[in-house]
C-alpha positions in Angstrom: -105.7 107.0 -62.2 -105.4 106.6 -58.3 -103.0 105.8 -56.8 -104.5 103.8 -54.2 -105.6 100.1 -54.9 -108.8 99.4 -56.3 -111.9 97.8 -54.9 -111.9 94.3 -55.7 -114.5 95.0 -58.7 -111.6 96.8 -60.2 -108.5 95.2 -59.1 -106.5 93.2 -62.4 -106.3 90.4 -60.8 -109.8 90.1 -59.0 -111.7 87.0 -61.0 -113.1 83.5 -60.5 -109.6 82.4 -61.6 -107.8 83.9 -58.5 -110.3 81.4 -56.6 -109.4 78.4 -58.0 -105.7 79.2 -58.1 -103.9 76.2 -55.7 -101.6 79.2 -54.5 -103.0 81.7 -51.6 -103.1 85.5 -53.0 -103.8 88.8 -51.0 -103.5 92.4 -52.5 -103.2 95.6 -50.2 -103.3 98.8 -51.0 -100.8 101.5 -50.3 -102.3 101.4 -46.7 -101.7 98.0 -46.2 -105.6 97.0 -46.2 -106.0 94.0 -47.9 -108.3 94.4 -51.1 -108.4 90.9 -52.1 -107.8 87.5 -50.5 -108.7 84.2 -52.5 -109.8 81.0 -51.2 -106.6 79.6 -50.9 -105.4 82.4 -49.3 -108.8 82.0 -46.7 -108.1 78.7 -45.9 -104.4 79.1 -45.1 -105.3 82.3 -42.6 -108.0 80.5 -41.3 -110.5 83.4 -41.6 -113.4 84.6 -43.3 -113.8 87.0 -46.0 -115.5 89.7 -43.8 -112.5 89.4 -41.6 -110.2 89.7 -44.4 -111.0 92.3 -46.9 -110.9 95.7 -45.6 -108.4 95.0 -42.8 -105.4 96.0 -42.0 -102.6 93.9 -42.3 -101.8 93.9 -38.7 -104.9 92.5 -38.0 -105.2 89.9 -40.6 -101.4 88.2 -40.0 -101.0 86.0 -37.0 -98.7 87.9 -34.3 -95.5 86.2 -34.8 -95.6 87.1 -38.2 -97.0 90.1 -38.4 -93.8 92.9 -38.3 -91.8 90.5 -40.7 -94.7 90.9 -43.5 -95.4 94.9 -42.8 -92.2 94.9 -43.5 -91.8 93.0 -46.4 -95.1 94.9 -48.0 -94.0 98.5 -47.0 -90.4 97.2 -49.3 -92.7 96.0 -52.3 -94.8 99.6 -52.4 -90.9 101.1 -52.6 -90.3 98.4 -55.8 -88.7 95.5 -53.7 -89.5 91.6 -54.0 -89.0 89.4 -50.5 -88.8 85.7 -51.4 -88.7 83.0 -48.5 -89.3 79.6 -47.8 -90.1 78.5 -43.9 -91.7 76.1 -42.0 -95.3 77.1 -40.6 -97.7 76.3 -38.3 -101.3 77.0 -40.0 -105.0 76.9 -38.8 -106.5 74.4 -40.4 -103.5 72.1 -42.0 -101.0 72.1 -39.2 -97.3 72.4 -39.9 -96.6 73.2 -43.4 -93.8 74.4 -45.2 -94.5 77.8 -47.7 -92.8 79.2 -50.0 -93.9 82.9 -50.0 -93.5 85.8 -52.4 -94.0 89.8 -51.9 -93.8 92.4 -54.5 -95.4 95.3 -56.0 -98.8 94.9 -57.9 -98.7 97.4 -60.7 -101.4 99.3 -62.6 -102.1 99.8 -66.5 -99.8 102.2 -67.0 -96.8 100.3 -64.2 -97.4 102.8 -60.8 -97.1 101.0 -58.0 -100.5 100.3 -56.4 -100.1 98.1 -53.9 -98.3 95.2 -52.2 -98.8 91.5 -54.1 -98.3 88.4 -51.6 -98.5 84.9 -52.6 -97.3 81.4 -50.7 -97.2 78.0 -52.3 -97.5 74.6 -49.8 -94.3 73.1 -51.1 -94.5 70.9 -48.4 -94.2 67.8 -50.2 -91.7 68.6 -52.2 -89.4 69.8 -48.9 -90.1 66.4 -47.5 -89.0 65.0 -51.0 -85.6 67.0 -50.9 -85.0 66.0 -47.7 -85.2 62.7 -47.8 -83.2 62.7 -51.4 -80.3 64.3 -49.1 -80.3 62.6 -46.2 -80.6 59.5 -48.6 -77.5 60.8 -50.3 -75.8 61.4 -46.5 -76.0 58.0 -45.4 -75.2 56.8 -48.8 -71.9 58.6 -48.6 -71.3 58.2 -44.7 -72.9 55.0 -44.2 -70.0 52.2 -42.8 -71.7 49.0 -44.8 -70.9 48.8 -48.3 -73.5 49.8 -50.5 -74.1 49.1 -54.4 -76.4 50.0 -56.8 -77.4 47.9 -59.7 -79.3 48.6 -62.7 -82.6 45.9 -63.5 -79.6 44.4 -65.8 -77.8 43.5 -62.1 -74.9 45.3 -63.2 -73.0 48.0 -60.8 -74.1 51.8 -61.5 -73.3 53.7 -58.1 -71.4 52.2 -54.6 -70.2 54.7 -51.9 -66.8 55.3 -50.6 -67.5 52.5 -47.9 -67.7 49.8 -50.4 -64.2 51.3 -51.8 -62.9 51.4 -48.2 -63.5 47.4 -47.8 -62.4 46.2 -50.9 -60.1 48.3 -52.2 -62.2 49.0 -55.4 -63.0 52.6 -56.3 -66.2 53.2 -58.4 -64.9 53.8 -61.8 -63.2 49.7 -61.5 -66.2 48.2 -61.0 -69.2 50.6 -62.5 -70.7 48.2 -65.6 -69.5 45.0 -64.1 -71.7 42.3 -62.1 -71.2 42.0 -59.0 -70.4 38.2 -59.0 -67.4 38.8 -61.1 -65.8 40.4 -58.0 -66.1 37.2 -55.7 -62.9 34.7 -55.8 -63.0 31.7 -58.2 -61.3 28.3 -57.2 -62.3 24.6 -55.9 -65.1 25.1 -52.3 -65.7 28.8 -53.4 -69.3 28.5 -53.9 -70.6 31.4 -55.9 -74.9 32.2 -54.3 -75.9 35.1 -57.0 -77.6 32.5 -58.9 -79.8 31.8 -56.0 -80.0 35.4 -55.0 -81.9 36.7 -58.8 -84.1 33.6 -58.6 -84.8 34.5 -55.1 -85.7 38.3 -55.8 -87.8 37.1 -58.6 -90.6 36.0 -56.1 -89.6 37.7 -53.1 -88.8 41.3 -52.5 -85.5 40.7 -50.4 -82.2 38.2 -50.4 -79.7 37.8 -47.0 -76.9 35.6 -46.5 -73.4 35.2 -46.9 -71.2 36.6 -50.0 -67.0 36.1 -49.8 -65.5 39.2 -52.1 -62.2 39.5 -53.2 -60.4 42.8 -52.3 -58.5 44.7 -54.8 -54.8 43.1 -53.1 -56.1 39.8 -53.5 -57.2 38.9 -49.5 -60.4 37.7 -49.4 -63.7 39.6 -47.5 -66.1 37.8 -45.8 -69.6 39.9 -45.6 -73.2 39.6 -44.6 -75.3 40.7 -47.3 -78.6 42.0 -47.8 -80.2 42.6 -51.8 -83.1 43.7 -52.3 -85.3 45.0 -55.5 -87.0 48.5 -56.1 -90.0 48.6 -58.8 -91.1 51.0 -60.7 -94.4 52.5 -61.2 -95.9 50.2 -63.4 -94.6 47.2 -61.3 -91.1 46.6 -63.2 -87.9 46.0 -62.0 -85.7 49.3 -61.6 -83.3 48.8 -59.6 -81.2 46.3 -56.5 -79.7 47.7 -53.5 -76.8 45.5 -52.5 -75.4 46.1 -48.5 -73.2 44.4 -47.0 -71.2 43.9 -43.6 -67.3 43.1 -43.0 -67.6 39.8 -41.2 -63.8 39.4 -41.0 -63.8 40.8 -37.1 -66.7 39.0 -36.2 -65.2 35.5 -37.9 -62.1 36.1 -35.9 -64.0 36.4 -33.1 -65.7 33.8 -33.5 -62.7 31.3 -34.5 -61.5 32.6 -31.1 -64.7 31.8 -28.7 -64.7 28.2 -30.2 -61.0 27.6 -29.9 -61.4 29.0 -26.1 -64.6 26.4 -25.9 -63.8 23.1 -27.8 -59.8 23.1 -27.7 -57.2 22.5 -25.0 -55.3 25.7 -24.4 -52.2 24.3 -23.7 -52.2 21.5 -26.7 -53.8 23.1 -29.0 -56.1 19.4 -29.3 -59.9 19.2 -29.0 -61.1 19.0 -25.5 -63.8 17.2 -23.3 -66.0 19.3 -25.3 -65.7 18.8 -28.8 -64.7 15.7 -27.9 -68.4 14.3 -26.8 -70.0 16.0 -29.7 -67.8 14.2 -31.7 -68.1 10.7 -30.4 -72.2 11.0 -30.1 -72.1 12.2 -34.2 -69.2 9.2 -34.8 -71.9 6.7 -32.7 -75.1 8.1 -34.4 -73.4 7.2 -38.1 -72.3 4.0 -37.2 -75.6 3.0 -36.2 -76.6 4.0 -39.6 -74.2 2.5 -41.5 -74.3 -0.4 -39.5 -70.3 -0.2 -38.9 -67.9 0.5 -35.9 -66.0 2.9 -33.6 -63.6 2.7 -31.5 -62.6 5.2 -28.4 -58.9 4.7 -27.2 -58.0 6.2 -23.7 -54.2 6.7 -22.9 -53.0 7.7 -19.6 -49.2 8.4 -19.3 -47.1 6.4 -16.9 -45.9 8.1 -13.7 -46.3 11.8 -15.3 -46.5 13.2 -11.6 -43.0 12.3 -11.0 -41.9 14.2 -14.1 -44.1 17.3 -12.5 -42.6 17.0 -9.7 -38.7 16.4 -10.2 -38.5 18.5 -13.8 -41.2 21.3 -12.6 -44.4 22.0 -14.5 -43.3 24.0 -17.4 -40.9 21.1 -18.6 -44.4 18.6 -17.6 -46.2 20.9 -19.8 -43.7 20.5 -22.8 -43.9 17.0 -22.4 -47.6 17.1 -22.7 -47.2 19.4 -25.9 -44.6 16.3 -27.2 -47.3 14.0 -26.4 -50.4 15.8 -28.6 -47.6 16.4 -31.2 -46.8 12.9 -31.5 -50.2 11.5 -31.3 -52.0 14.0 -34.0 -48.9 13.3 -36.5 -49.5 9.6 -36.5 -53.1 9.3 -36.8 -53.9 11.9 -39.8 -57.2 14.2 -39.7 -59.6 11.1 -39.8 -58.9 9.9 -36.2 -60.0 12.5 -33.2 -56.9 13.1 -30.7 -58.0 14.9 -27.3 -56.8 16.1 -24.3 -59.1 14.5 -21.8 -57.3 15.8 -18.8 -53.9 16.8 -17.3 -52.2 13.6 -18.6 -54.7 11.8 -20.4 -55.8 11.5 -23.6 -58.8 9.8 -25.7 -58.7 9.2 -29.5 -61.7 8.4 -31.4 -61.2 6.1 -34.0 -64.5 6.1 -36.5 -65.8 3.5 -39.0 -63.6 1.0 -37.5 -63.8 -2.5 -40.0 -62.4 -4.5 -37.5 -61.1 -4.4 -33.6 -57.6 -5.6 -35.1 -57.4 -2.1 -36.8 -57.8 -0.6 -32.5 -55.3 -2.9 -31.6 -52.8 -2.1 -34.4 -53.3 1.4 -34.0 -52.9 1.3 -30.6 -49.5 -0.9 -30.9 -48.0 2.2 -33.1 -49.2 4.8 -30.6 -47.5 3.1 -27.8 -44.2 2.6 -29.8 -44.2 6.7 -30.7 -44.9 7.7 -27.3 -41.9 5.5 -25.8 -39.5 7.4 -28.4 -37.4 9.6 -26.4 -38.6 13.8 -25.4 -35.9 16.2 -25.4 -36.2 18.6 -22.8 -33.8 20.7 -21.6 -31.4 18.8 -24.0 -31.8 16.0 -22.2 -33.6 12.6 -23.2 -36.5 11.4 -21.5 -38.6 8.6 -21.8 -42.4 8.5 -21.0 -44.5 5.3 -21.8 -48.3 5.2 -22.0 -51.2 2.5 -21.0 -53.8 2.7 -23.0 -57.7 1.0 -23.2 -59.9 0.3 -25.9 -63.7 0.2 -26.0 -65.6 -0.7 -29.5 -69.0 0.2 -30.3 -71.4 -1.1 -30.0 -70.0 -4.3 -28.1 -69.2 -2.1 -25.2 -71.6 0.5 -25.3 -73.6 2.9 -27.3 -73.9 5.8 -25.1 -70.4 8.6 -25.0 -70.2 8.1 -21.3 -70.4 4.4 -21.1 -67.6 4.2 -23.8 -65.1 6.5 -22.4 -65.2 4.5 -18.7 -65.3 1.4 -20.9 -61.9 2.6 -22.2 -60.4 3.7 -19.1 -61.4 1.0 -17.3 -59.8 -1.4 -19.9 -56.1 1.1 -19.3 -56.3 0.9 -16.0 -56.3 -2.9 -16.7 -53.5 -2.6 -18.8 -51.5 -0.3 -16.1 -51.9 -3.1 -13.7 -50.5 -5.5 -16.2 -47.0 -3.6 -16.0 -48.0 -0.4 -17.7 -46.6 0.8 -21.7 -49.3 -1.8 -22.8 -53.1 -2.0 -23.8 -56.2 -3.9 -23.3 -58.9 -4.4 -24.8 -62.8 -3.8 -22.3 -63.4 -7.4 -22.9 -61.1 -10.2 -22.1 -62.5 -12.0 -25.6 -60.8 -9.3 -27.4 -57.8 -9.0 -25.3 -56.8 -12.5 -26.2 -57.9 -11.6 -29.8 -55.9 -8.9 -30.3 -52.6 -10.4 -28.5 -53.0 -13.6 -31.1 -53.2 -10.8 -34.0 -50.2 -8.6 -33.0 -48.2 -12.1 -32.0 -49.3 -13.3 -35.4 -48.6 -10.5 -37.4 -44.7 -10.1 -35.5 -44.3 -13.4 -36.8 -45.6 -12.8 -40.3 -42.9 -9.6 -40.7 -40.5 -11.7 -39.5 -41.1 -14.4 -42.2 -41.5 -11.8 -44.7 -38.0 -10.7 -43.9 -36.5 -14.1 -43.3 -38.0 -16.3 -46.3 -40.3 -18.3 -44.5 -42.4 -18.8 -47.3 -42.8 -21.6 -50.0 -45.5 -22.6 -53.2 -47.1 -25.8 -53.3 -48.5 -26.5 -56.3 -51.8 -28.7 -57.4 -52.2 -30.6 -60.3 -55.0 -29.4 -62.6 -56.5 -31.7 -65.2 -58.4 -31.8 -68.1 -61.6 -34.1 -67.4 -61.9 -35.7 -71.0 -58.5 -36.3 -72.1 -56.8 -36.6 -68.3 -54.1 -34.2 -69.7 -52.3 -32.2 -66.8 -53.4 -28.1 -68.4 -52.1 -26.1 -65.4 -51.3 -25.9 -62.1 -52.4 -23.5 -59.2 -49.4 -22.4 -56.4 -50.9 -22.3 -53.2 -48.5 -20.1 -50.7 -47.6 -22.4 -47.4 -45.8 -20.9 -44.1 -43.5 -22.7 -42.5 -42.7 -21.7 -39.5 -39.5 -22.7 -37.5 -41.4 -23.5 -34.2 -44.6 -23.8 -35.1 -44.2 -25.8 -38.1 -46.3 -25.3 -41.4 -49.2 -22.9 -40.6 -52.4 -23.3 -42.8 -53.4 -20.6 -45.2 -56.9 -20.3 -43.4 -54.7 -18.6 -40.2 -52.0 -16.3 -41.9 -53.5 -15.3 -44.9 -56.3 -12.8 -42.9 -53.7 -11.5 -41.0 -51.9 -10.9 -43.5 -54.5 -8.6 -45.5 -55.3 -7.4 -42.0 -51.7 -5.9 -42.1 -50.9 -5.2 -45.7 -48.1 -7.9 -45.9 -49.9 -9.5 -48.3 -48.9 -7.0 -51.1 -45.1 -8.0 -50.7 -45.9 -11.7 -50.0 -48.2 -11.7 -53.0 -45.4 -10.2 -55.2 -42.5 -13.3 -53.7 -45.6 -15.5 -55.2 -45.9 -14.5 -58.3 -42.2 -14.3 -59.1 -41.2 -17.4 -57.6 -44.4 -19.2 -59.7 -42.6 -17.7 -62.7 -39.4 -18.7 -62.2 -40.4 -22.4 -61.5 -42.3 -22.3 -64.3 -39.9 -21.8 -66.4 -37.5 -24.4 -64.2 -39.8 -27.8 -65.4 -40.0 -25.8 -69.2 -36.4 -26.3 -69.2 -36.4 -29.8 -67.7 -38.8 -30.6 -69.9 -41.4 -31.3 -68.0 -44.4 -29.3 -68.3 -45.7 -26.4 -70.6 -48.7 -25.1 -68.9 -49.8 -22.0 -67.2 -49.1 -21.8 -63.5 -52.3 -19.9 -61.7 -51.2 -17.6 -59.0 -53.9 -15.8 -56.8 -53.6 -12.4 -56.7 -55.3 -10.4 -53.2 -57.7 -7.4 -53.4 -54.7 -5.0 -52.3 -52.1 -5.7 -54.8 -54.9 -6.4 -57.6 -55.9 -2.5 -56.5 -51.8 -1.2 -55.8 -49.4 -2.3 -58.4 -51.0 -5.8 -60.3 -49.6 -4.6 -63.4 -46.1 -3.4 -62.1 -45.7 -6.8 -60.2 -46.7 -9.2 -63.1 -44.4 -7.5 -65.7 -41.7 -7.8 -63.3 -42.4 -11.7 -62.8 -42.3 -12.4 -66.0 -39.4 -10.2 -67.2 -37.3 -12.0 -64.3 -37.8 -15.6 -64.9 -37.9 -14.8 -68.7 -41.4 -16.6 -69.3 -43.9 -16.0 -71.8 -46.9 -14.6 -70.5 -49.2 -17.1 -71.9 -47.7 -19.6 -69.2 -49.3 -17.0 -66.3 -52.7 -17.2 -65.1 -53.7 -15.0 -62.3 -57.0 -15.7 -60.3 -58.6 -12.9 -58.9 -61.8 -13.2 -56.6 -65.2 -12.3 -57.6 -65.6 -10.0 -54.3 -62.5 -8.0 -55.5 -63.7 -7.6 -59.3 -67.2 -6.1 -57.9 -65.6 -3.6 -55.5 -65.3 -1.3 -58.5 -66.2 -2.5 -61.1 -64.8 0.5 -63.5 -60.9 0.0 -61.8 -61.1 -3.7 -62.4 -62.0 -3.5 -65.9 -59.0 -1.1 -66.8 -56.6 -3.3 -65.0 -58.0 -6.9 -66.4 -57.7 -5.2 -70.1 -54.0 -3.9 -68.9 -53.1 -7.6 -67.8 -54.8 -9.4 -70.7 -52.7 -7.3 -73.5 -49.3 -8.6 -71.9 -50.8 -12.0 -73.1 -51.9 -13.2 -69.3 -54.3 -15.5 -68.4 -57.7 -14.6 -66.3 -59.7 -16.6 -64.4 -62.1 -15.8 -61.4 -61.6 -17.5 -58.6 -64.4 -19.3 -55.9 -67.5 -18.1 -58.5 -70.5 -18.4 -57.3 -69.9 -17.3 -53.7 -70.5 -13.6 -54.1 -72.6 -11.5 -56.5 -71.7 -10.4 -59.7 -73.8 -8.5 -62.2 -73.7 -10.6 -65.8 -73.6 -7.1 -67.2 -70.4 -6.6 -66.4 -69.0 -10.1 -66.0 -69.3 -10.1 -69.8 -66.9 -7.0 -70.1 -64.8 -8.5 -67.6 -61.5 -10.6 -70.7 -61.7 -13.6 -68.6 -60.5 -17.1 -70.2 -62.1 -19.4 -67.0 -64.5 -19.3 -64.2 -63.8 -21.5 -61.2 -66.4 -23.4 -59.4 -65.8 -22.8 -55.9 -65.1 -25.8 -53.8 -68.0 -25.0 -51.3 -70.7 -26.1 -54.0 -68.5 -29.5 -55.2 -68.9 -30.7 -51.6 -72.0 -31.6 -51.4 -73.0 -32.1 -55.8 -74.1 -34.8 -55.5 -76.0 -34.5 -52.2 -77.2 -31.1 -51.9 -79.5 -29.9 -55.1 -79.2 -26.2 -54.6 -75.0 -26.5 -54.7 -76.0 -29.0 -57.7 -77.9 -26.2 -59.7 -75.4 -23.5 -58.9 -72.4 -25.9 -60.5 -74.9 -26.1 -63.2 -75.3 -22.9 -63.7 -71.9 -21.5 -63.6 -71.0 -24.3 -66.3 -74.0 -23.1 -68.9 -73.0 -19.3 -67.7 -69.1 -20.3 -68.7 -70.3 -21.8 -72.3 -72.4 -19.0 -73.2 -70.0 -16.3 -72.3 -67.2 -19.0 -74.3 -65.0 -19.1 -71.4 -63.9 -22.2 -69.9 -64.8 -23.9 -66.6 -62.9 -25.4 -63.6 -64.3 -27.2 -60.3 -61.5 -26.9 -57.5 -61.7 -29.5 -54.5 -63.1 -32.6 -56.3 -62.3 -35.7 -54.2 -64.3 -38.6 -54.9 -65.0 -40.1 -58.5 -69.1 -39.7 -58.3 -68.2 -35.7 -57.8 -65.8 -36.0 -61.1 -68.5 -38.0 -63.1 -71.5 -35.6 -62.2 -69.5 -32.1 -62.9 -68.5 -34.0 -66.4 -72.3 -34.6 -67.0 -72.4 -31.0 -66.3 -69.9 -30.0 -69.1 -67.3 -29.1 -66.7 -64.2 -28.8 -68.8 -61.6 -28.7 -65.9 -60.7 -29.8 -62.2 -58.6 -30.1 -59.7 -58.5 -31.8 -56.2 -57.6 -34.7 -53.6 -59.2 -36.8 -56.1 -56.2 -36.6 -58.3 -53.2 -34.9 -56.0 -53.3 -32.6 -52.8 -50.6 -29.6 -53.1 -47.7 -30.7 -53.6 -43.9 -29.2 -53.0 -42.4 -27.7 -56.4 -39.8 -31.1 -55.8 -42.7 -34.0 -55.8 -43.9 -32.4 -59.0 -41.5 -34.2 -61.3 -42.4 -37.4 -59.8 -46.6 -37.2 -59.9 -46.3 -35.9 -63.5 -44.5 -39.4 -64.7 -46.7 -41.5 -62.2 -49.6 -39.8 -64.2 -48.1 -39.8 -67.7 -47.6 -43.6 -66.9 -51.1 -44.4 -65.8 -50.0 -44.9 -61.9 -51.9 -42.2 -60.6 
């Protein structure tokens, strides 16, 4: 056989196969003429077969390439193989990249015949491989946290940055969910939930996500998730990345401390301060209630500057915001307003007696002596008050409202406050003078019971009677209950008062038991404060002291302060009624109560409410609402009571009603416990 290649006719490999073969094939001789090229092999040279077959290698091999391939073909005719992959830049298909292949072609019997060269486009592939590494480098370099999960949303792969950040190396948390790594307590709100049912419909999820690191500190992140599907459309995979926020936080804490708070203080500033007020004023109007913006200007603060230096002025300014933030709590804003001033914003303000009070115990802290440089000083205030909306809506007008009323009080004589408007200024002085006297009288024993007679209507026998608190002053003489009593709410100094009332109604009580005298319950009206703080406490203690039996003790307690909550009330009535006490509700009729929960309310009377036994017999509607508290009373089996009866006409009509009970000027005002004796014989003996 020859030793040279065959014609094409003859050559082993030379069929309509070779043509449809993806890869390109040529076949040279020992001469280095190519004897075959196929159309792969065409269309990757760019040529034709005429310019193919029967040429030289050298001609058929673009320049660049042409000594590297005579080279590799002269090897394969002495038995070598040259294997290489490269990028290349082809006729017709641009820049590919081959994989290419020389080696001997052999005969029948395995002489060496010629030179065999094939390439394969594994361009795609290349691209594929590169983009699996790089995929792979920024996996393992990336500086966000990155996690794999499995369509069952549980951890199969994170990279070393998402050990870096939380401590958490991949063999801790492979197989767990990712939720199971955030922290767990009261305001930790936990947003997977929303981010599956998010990904169900959309392809991507952002947003916040707290972790907990391995020691226990807690990471902030930004967080992006989104979901990979596979070919036929099914969930394969989530990518979880996230960002350490914990910088950026800080950052952030630190840009809104430097724009909304005093650097010296530490308080809110002008800032924060308007934003403030114009939310405060934008719920009131809603809610239909009011606010209150206090402005406090020290007294003579320049002199301190100037004869103790700044940095002593500045630790008395630092005293001041101390003082001021301590005794108002979190609910009331405290700002610095400027170098010695300072506004407070008191919201959902019930009444202007809750400014001026506040303002009476801001005054009295500030005057407290400042150490500095171990050495007392004093420093007083003046301080205005503006409400809303009497003296303005708008933030501005408020704040000048306010400053003009302390400017007001600084001309008055300074360490003092005024209210905008000269209505409330008088208001307020009558409250504070009031309630001064009212401690005092708490502290002195100022107080006294009157009791009133209360009668049966049918058989005129005396059932009970209801102690009425009285005030007598020692200058002003016996102050109505109409003028100290809303004060005395107003203040809280009703709990103790209430508490003297209900002991001392007790104990003399049991004085006429012992006399002889009566053996009836005493009613004692009990406020909404001590029926919410300590009824149960105070009663027990009543009774235990003057050693009467609870059945002798009837507290009346206002509708208003049974519907305020309605759940509380119940507990407590049930708590008072198994000691064995009495219930009644007092001035029924005035407010509104649901008969849904009247009838779970263990009441033993309703009082009819003096406004509607006025006018029975004049006015119909009062007429029908008697009426209809006395049907209401018998069908819940309770008994009924009409307070303020004066004439007989008012006394005959409530009987036609079925009124079981009464009381009034008709039959005795309030009397002191020591004209008690004295009316009960008068009306034993038919006198009265």
């Amino acid at each position: 056989m020859s030793d040279n290649c065959p014609p094409m006719a003859e050559w082993p490999y030379a069929n309509i196969l070779l043509n449809r073969f993806g890869d390109a094939l040529l076949a040279f001789d020992k001469q280095l003429v190519c004897r075959f090229a196929n159309t792969a092999a065409l269309d990757m040279l760019g040529g034709q077969i005429a310019d193919t077959q029967g040429q030289h290698a050298a001609i058929i091999y673009p320049a660049d390439q042409t000594d590297r391939l005579q080279l590799a073909l002269a090897a394969a005719l002495g038995g070598q193989v040259t294997h290489a992959r490269a990028w290349r830049d082809l006729p017709t298909r641009g820049r590919r990249y081959l994989d290419s292949r020389i080696e001997p072609c052999l005969n029948d019997e395995g002489h060496i015949v010629g030179a065999l060269h094939s390439a394969r486009d594994i361009t795609e592939m290349a691209q594929t491989e590169e983009h699996a590494r790089l995929a792979v480098l920024m996996f393992e370099h990336s500086t966000e946290g990155l996690m794999v999960l499995g369509a069952d949303q549980r951890i199969r792969l994170v990279n070393p940055a998402f050990s870096a950040l939380t401590g958490f190396a991949a063999e801790d948390v492979r197989g767990e969910l990712p939720q199971h790594l955030m922290p767990s307590g009261q305001g930790m709100a936990n947003p997977y939930p929303d981010i599956w049912h998010t990904l169900e419909y959309d392809p991507a999820w952002q947003g916040e996500v707290t972790y907990r690191r391995r020691d226990g500190r807690l990471l902030p992140t930004w967080q992006s998730v989104v979901r990979v599907r596979d070919a036929n459309g099914h969930i394969e995979h989530y990518l979880a990345m996230f960002t350490d926020l914990t910088e950026l936080q800080r950052f952030e804490q630190q840009m809104e401390r430097l724009v909304y708070y005093d650097v010296l203080t530490g308080l809110p500033n002008r800032a924060l301060l308007a934003d403030r007020i114009s939310q405060s004023s934008s719920r009131a109007e809603r809610m239909g209630n009011g606010m209150a913006v206090l402005f406090i200007d020290l007294d003579r603060f320049k002199a301190i500057n100037d004869t103790l230096g700044h940095q002593d002025g500045d630790q008395v300014l630092r005293n001041v915001a101390y003082r001021l933030a301590e005794l108002v709590g979190t609910e009331i804003t405290v700002s610095r307003y400027g170098a010695d001033q300072f506004v407070l914003l008191y919201p959902e303000l019930s009444s202007p007696a809750q400014a001026a009070a506040l303002a009476d115990r801001l005054l009295t802290a500030l005057a407290e002596p400042h150490h500095i440089g171990g050495q007392p000083l004093t420093v007083t205030a003046s301080l205005g008050i503006a409400i809303y909306p009497d003296d303005g809506k708008q933030r501005e007008t408020l704040i000048q409202h306010a400053e003009t009323a302390m400017q007001a009080a600084k001309k008055a004589g300074r360490q003092a406050f005024r209210f905008f408007t000269q209505d409330m200024n008088q208001r307020s002085a009558e409250f504070l003078l009031l309630d001064n006297h009212l401690r005092k009288a708490v502290a002195t024993g100022q107080f006294l019971l009157y009791y009133q007679p209360q009668i049966d209507i049918r058989s005129r026998a005396v059932i009970g009677m209801e102690a009425l608190m009285r005030w007598r002053h020692p200058e002003l003489g016996l102050v109505p209950p109409n003028r100290f009593i809303p004060a005395a709410e107003e203040s809280g100094l009703i709990v103790p008062m209430g508490a003297w009332a209900l002991k001392e109604a007790c104990m003399q009580n049991k004085i006429w038991q012992q006399a002889g005298l009566l053996y009836a319950p005493i009613a004692v009206n009990v406020s909404a404060r001590q029926f919410a703080e300590n009824l149960e406490a105070v009663t027990l203690d009543a009774l235990r002291a003057a050693d009467l039996a609870p059945e002798y003790l009837e507290l009346e307690v206002t509708e208003s302060t049974l519907m305020d909550d309605v759940g509380a009330a119940i507990q407590t009535l049930n708590t008072v009624k198994r000691m064995g006490v009495r219930l009644a509700i007092d001035d029924f009729g005035t407010g509104y109560s649901s008969l849904s929960y009247l009838k779970r309310f263990p009441l033993d009377k309703l009082k009819v409410d003096r406004s509607f036994v006025i006018d029975i017999l004049t006015d119909p509607d009062d007429a029908a609402i008697a009426g209809a508290v006395v049907s209401l009373a018998k069908n819940l089996r309770l008994k009924v009571i009409a307070e303020g009866v004066e004439t007989a006409e008012q006394l005959s009509f409530l009987d036609q009603l079925g009124c079981d009970e009464m009381q009034g000027f008709l039959v005795a005002p309030p009397l002191p416990a020591d004209q008690v004796p004295d009316f009960l014989a008068r009306w034993q003996a038919g006198d009265i």
